[in-house]
N, C-alpha and C positions, 0 to 999 in steps of 0.2 A: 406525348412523351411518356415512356413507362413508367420514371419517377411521380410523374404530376399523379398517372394510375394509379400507381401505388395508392397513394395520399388519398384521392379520392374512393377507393375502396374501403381503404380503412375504418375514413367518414361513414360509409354504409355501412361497414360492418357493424360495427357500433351502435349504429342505430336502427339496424335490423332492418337494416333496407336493402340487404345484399341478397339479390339471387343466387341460387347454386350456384350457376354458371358462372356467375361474379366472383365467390369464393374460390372457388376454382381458378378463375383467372389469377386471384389475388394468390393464392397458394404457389404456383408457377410463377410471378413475377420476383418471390421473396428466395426466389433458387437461383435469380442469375445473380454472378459473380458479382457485379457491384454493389448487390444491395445487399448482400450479407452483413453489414458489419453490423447492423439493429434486425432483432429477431420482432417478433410479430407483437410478444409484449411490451416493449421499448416501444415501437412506434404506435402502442394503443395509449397509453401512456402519454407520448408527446400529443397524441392528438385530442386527448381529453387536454391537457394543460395549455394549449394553442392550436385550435384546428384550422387557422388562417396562416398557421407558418411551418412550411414542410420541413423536415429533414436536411439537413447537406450531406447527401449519399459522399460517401469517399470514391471514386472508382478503383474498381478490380486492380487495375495497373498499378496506380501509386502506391495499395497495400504491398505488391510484392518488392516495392523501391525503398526496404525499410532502409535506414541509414547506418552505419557499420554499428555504432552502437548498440542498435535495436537487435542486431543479428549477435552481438553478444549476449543482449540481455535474455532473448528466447531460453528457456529451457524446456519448453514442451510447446505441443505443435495443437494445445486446448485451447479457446478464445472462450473469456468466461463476458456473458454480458451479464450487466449489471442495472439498469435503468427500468425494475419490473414493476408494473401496474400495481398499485394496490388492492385492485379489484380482482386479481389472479393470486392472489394467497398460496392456491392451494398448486401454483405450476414449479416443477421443482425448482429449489434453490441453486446458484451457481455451483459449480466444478472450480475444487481447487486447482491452479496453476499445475501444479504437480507434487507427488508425497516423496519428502527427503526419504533417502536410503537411510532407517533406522532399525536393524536388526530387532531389536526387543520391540518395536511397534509395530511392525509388519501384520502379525497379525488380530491385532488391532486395527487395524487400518477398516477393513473392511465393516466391521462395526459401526464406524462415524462417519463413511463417506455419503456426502448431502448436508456434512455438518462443516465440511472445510469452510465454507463461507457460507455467509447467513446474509440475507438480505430480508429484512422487512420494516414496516415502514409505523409512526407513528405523527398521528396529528401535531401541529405546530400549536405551540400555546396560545391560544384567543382567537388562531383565524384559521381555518375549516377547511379554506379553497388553498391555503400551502399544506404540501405534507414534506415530512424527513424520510429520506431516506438512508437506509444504515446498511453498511458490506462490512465483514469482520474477517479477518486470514485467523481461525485456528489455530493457537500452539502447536510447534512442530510442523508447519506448511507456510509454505507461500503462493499466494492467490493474484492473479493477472487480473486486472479490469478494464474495461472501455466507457469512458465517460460517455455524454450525449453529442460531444462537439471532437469525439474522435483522441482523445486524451486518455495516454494510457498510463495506468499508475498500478505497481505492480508494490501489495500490503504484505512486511514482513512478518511473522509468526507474531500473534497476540497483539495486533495492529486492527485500527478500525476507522473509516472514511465514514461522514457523513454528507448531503448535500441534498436540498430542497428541488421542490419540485419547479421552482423554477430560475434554477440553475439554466445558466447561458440570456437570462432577459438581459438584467442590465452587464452582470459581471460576471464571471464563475468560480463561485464560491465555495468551497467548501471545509470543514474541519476533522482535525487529525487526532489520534491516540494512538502512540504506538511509532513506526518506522516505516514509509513509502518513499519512493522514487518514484519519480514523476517523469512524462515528455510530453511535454503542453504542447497541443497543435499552437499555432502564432495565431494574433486574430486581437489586434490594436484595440478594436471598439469595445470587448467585453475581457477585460484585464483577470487573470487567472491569479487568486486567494487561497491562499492555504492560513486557517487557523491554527495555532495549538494553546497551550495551558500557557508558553510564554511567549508566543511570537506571531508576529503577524508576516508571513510573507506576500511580497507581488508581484508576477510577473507577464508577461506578453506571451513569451515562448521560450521554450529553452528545460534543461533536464537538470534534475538537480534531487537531493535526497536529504531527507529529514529524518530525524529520530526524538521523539520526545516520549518515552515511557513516562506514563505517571511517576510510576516508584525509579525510576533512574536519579541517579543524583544528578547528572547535567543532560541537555537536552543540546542536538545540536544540527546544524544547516549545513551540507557540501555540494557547494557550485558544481558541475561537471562543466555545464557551456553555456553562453548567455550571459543572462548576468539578470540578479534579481535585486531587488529594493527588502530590505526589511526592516521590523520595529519590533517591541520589546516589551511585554505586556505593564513591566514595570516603570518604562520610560517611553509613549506611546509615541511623543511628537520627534525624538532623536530617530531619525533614519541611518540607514547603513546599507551601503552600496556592499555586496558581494563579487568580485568577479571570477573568473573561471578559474580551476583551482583553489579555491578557498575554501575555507568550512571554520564558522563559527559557534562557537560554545558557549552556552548561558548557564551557570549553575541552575537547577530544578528548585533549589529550597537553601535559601539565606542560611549560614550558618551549620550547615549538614558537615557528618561528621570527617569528609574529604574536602571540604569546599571554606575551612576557617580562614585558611592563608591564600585562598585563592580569590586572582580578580574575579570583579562578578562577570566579565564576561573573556572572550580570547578571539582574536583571529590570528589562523593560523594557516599552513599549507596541507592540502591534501596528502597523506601516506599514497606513496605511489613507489613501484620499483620496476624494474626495466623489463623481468618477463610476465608481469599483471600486465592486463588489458583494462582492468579500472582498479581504484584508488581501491584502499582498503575499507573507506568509509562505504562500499557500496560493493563488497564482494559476496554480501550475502544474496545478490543476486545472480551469483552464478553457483548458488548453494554450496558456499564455503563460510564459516564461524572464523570470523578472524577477529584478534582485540591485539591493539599494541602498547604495550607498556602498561595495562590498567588495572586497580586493584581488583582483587579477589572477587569480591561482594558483587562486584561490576559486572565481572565475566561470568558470575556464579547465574546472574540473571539474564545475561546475554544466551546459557547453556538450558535454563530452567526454559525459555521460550522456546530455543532451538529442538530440544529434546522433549519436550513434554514433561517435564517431570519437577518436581518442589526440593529446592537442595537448601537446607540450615546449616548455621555453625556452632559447633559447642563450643569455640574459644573465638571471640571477639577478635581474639589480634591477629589471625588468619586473616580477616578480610584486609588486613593492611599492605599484604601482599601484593607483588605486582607482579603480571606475569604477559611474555605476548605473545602469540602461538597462531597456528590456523588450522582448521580442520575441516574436510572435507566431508569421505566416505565414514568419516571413524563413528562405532560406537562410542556412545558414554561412559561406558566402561574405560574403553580406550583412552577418549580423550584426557580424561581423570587418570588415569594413570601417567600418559605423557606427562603432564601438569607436575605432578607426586615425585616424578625422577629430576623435576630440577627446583624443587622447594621442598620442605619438609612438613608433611602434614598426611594423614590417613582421611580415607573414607570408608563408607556405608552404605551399602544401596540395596530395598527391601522394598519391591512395590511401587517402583515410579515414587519413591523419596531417598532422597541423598540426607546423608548429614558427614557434616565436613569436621574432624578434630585434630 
């Protein structure tokens, strides 16, 4: 069977036991349609981390049966893998998903591409044979990934995924900073973890999207389908069933200066309206800046990710503002301006820095 070939070349390769003719073979087998979905580093990788347990090739066919979702969520026709050997350092870093249309970055762009997403890897503290590995989406991009078990999580601008080397034994684990959407292959026996700074999620299968900036005042969870279990860094044994439509909010920091009167946590309904094709909580994957109702300071950092750029206030009570808007194709300039005609407030903009008065 060409899959087992696979596997077993690989083993040679590695060990330098591969004849030409075998690389050769092995070279031609990594071109047919089913086994694209792991490049040759990926699978050197798993097979240093377990050389007694192959791959689960996805085939050809089922990739092109994404499900309506997935056919929204595409915005570029790049498959970025993710899963790269540590022994290959030097092979390039993934390709971001695709670069928003940002006038004033444009030409910038080409300066840091290779820098849109970073993967590399650092040793686990005290034990040698686990490593971490690390993907980051770049300010101002969104970057697509494929786990090892076929899981695709696609990192919002200034967002970063981590996950060990051996992710998929017992569970599949990994932790967050930042904002992904996830669509977990199903797969009962190794239960799929998401970390962040306050929350433990866990689920089977099923899509759903997280946001937890460090610097955000609240962090929060929206079901799309399925249905997930979570916990609460500050109350670890209290579970809470999510179901579809829902999205839950945790303050980020007790006491912060939006969050005195507020519960410490919310469940509420996903923002949804009759000609989106997904909620609001999840329209930056179809690279639109949407905020509803939220203060200033909020949006000011939801724009400083989306744009690339560092935006200050010189008056405090600007950030008390609330505003709710969407923006797609628009400059900064622009969307700052929209902003400006239905509140009262000026800006500033000198160099990729904003100041807000």
């Amino acid at each position: 069977m060409d899959q087992d070939t696979i596997w077993t070349l690989v083993g040679k390769k590695l060990n330098n036991e591969a004849t030409p003719e075998e690389l050769r073979q092995l070279h031609q087998l990594l071109k047919q349609p089913w086994a694209d979905v792991y490049s040759i580093q990926i699978l050197e990788a798993m097979w240093r981390q377990n050389p007694n347990q192959p791959p689960r090739f996805i085939p050809y066919k089922l990739q092109q049966k994404w499900d309506k979702l997935e056919s929204k969520l595409e915005t570029d026709d790049t498959r970025t893998d993710t899963f790269q050997d540590p022994a290959n350092e030097a092979d390039p870093p993934v390709k971001s998903m695709r670069q928003r249309f940002i006038p004033a970055l444009t030409a910038a762009a080409c300066l840091v591409l290779g820098l849109l997403s970073i993967i590399y890897w650092k040793n686990h503290a005290g034990n040698y044979n686990v490593k971490t590995y690390q993907i980051t989406a770049a300010r101002g991009n969104i970057s697509k990934i494929i786990l090892p078990d076929g899981t695709k999580v696609w990192l919002n601008a200034g967002s970063e995924i981590f996950y060990k080397t051996n992710y998929g034994n017992k569970c599949r684990e990994i932790r967050l900073t930042g904002e992904a959407f996830f669509d977990v292959v199903k797969d009962a026996e190794h239960p799929f973890i998401v970390n962040t700074a306050t929350m433990r999620i866990k689920v089977l299968g099923t899509a759903f999207n997280v946001r937890s900036y460090a610097n955000d005042n609240v962090s929060e969870t929206s079901l799309i389908r399925g249905r997930i279990e979570l916990t609460t860094a500050s109350n670890p044994h209290h579970r809470i069933i999510l179901k579809p439509s829902e999205k839950l909010t945790i303050p980020n920091k007790k006491g912060s200066h939006h969050n005195k009167n507020e519960a410490f946590m919310t469940l509420s309904a996903l923002h949804t309206t009759k000609n989106d094709s997904l909620p609001s909580e999840a329209q930056w994957l179809e690279n639109k800046l949407v905020f509803d109702n939220e203060y200033f300071d909020e949006v000011a950092k939801k724009m400083e990710r989306w744009y690339a750029v560092s935006i200050s206030f010189k008056n405090a009570q600007l950030k008390e503002k609330r505003f709710s808007g969407k923006f797609e194709k628009e400059s900064l300039n622009t969307a700052l301006e929209a902003l400006k005609a239905t509140s009262s407030f000026n800006f500033f903009m000198d160099n990729g820095k904003v100041i807000i008065y």
